[in-house]
C-alpha positions in Angstrom: 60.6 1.9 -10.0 61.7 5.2 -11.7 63.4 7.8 -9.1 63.6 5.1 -6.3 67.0 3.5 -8.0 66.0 0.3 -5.7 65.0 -3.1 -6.7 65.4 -5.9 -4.5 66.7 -9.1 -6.3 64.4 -12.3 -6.1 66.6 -14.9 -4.9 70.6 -15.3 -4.7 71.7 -17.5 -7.2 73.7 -16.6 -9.9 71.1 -17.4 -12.5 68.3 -15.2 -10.6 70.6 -12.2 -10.3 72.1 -12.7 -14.3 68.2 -12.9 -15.2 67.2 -9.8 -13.0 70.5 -7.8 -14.6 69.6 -9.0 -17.9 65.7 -7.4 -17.2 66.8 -4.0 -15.7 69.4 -3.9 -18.8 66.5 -4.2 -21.3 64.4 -1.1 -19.0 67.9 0.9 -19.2 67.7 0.7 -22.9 64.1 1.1 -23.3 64.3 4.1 -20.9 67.3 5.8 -22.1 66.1 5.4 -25.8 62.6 6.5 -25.5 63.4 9.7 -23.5 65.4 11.0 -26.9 62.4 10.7 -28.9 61.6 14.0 -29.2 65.5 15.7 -29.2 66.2 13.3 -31.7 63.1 14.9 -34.0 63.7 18.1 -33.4 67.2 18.4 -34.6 66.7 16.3 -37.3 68.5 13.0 -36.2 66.5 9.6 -37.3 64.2 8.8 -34.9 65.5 4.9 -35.0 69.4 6.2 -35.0 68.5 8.4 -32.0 67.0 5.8 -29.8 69.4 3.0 -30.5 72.4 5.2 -29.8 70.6 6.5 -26.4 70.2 3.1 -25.2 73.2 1.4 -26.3 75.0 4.4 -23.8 72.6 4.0 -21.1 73.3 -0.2 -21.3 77.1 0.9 -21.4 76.9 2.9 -18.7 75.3 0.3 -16.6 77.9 -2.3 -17.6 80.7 -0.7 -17.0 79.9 0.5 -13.4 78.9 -3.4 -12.8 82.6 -4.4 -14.6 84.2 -2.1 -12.3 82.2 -3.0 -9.3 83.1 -6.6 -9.7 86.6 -5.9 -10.6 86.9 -4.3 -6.6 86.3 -7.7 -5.3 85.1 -10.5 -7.8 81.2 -10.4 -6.4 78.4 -8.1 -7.2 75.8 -7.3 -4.0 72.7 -6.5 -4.6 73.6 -2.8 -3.4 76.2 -2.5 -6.5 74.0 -3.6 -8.6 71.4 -1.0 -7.3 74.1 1.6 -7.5 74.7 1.1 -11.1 71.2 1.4 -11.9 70.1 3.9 -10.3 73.2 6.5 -11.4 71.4 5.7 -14.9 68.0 6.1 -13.3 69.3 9.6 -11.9 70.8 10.7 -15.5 67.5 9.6 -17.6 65.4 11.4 -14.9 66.9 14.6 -14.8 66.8 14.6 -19.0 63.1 14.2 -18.9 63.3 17.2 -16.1 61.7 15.2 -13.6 
């Protein structure tokens, strides 16, 4: 769902959502990794360096806007969870000029 930013959640219980956060974290890596491929090559970085580092910020990123999303009133919604993925979503996007 690249661009849209909007996943809908299956179900409501804790487990379901932890399990859906814990899938769209894994995308966020994957996402924010692989788009530094080529940067990463061209200036001479290690491919594997350049990925991991790309991802591991892109999984920070996410984390921390859900931290501070929770920290507002002790619950996460599906829309702040949406909103922290798809301000990642927007950032990967615009690197792969899309």
């Amino acid at each position: 769902m690249v661009g849209t930013g909007k996943t809908e959640l299956k179900g409501n219980t804790f487990m379901e959502k932890i399990i859906g956060i814990a899938k769209r974290i894994f995308a966020v890596f994957l996402a924010s990794g692989l788009s530094v491929i080529g940067a990463g090559a061209i200036i001479g970085i290690d491919i594997v360096k350049a990925v991991i580092l790309a991802g591991t910020l892109g999984v920070v990123t996410v984390t921390e806007q859900l931290a501070r999303s929770f920290l507002v009133d002790g619950k996460l919604s599906s829309a702040e969870i949406n909103e922290a993925f798809s301000e990642v979503d927007a950032k990967t996007s615009a690197r792969k000029g899309k």
